[in-house]
N, C-alpha and C positions, 0 to 999 in steps of 0.2 A: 931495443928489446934486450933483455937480462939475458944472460948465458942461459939459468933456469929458463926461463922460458925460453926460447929459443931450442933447448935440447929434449923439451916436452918434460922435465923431473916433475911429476906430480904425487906426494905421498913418501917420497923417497925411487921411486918408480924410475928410473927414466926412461921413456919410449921418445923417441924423436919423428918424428912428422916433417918429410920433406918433399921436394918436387923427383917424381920419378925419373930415373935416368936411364940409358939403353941396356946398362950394364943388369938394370934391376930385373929386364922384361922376362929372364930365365926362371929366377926364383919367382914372381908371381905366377908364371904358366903354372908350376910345382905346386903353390895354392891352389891354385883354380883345378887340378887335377886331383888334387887330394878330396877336393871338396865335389866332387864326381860330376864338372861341368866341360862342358863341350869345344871350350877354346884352343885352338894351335896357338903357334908360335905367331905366325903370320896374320894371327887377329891384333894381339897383344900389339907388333910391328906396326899394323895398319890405326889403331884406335893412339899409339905413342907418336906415331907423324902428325896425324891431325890436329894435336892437341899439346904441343910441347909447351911444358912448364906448365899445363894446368892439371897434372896427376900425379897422384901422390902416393908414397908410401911410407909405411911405420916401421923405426928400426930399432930392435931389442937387444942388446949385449951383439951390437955387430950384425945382427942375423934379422934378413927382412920380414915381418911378421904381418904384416898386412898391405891393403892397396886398394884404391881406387882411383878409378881414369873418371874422363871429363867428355863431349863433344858439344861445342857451341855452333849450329848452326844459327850463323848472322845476330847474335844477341837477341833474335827472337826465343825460339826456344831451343833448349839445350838440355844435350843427355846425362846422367851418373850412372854411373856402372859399374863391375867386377869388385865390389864391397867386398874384400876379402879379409878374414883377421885367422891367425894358425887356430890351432880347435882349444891349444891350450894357454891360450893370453885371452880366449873372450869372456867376457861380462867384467873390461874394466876398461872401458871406454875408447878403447881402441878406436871401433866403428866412428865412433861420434867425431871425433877428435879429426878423422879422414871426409867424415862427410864436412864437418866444419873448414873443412881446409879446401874442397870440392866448392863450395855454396861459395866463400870467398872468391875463387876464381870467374865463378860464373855469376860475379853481383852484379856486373851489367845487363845480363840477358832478364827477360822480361817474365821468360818462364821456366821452370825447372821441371824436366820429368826424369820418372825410373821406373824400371819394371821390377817390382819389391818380392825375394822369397818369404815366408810367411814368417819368416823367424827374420826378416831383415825389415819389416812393415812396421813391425813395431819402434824400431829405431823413427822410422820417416815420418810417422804418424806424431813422434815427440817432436821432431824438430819444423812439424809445419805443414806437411805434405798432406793432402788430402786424396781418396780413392776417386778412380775415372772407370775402371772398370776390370773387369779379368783376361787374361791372356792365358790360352792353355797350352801345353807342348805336347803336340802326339806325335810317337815315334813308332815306326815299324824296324824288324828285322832284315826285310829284304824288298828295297824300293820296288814298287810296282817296274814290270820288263816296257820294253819301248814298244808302243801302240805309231797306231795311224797318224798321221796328223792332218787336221784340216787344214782349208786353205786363208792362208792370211795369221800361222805358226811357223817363225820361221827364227835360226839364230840371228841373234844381236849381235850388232858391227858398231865399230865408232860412230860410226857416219849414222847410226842413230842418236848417238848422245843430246842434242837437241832437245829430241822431243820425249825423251824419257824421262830428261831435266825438267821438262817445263809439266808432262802430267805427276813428275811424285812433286812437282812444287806444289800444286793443286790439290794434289790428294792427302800425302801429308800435313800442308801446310807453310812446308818456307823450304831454301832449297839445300839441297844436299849437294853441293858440285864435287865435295871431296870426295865424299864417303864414294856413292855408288862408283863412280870407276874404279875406286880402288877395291871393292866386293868386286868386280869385271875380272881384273883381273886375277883373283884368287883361282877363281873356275870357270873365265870363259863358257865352259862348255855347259854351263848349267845357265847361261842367260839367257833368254828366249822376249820375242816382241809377239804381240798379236796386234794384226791388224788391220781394221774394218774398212767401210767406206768413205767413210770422214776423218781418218787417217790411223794414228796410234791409236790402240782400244788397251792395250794392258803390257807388263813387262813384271818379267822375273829373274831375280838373282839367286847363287846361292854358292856354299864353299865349304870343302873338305872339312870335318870335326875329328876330335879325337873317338865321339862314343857314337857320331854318325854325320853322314853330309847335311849341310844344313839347308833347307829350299827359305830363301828370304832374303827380304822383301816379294810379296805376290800381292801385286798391283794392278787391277781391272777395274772395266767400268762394269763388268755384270758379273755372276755367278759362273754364266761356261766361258768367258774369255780367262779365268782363272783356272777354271778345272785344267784344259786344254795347253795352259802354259804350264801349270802343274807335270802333268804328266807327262810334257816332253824335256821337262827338266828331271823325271823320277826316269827316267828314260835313260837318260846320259849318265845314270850314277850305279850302272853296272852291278846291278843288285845288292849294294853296300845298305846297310842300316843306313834310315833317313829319320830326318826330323824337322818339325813346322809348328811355328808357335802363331795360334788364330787367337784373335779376340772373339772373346763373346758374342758379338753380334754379328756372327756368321757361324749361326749355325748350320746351314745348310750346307757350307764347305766341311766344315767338320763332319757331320752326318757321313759325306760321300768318302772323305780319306779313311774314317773308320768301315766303311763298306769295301775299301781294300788294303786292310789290313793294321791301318795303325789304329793305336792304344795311346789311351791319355798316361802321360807318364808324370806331368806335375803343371802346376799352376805357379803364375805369379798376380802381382797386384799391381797395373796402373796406379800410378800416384804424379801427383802434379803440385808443385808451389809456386802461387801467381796466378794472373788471370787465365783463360784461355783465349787469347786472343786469335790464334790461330790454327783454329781446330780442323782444317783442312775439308777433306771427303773421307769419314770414317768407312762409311758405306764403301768405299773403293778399296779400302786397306783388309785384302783378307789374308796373309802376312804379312806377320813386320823381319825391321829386318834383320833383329837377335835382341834380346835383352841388354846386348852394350852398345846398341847403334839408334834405340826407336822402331 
């Protein structure tokens, strides 16, 4: 590869495009915050262990100007995330340039997904990706207080990880063994199992944000084994601003959390390149588990 290419000079330009390093994870939080999203430090930490050397960032006269991370679960299908470019370097292909650097990394896996803001859809939509569906984010001011709990809510222990591996293998679709323990430990105290007669029936995660705590992954097999995990994780989060990001086809979850209290605050777009081969249990998935996880 030429110097030129190599240092990214396009036009006389040069932006460089390289693999993210730990040093960088500071300056991207600093994007992501500018850009009024919900990520700590310990997202950024958590999504740069799983994925080293497959995330990238753009660097302009010394100074990091953009980013994007990677998660490949098992070369089936695999995430893109935190597309970040500063406000005043976009519309000169920064994005593209990062997503190209992303899709290279992950040309073995079979599928690509992202959860696209409306102004970042159009990027994905040039380079391939096609719409699966919408994901909305409702956030309230002050998490519902801690309620009752039925019998068979109760917190998550190690000693469950088994079976919570093996229903979001199912429900998702392929398995997460990184990811969720390390969302476990961000906030412990926001993980909750429910569980029926025939054994594990749903689990929830969820982890401090900067603009609120975040409830996800919310994984059941029915409507109140959700609710019920729901609110004894809104429970534990000590009336801080919360946030849940539901797909579309649970409306009926959405209905109830806006009947206490939260408000649609934005939308994104499923998008997918590649077959679907493993489309899991949608119907079980009424959070996912952040737009940089799936």
């Amino acid at each position: 590869m030429s110097e030129q290419r190599a240092s990214g000079v396009t036009g006389g330009d040069p932006i460089e495009v390289r693999p993210m390093e730990a040093g960088d994870l500071e300056a991207g939080l600093r994007l992501a915050g500018a850009a009024g999203w919900n990520q700590r430090i310990d997202d950024w930490r958590l999504v740069h262990t799983m994925s080293p050397g497959a995330n990238f960032v753009a660097i302009f006269e010394n100074r990091l100007v953009g980013t994007t991370v990677t998660v490949n679960y098992g070369n089936r299908v695999s995430w893109i995330a935190m597309v970040l470019v500063d406000p005043a370097l976009r519309r000169r292909g920064i994005a593209t340039r990062l997503m190209a650097a992303a899709l290279g990394a992950l040309a073995g896996s079979e599928t690509i997904k992202l959860d696209a803001t409306p102004a970042g859809r159009e990027v994905y939509l040039r380079l391939g990706f096609v719409d699966e569906g919408v994901v909305t984010r409702l956030q309230t001011p002050a998490a519902p207080p801690p309620a009752a709990r039925p019998a068979g809510i109760r917190p998550m222990t190690p000693a469950d990880w088994q079976a919570v591996l093996a229903l979001d293998e199912r429900v998702f679709g392929t398995l997460r063994a990184a990811l969720l323990p390390g969302l476990f430990h961000l906030a412990p105290g926001y993980a909750w199992v429910a569980e029926g007669r025939s054994g594990l029936e749903g689990f929830c995660l969820g982890r401090p944000g900067m603009r609120g705590e975040y409830l996800g992954p919310v994984t059941a097999l029915g409507v109140e084994a959700a609710r019920e995990l729901a609110l004894a994780a809104f429970g534990a989060m000590g009336g801080k601003p919360a946030l849940v990001d539901v797909p579309e086809w649970q409306p009926e979850f959405q209905s109830w959390l806006k009947g206490r209290g939260f408000e649609e605050q934005r939308t994104f777009a499923r998008m997918r390149k590649g077959p679907e081969a493993y489309p899991g249990l949608p119907a079980s998935v009424f959070g996912i588990a952040g737009p940089e996880f799936g």
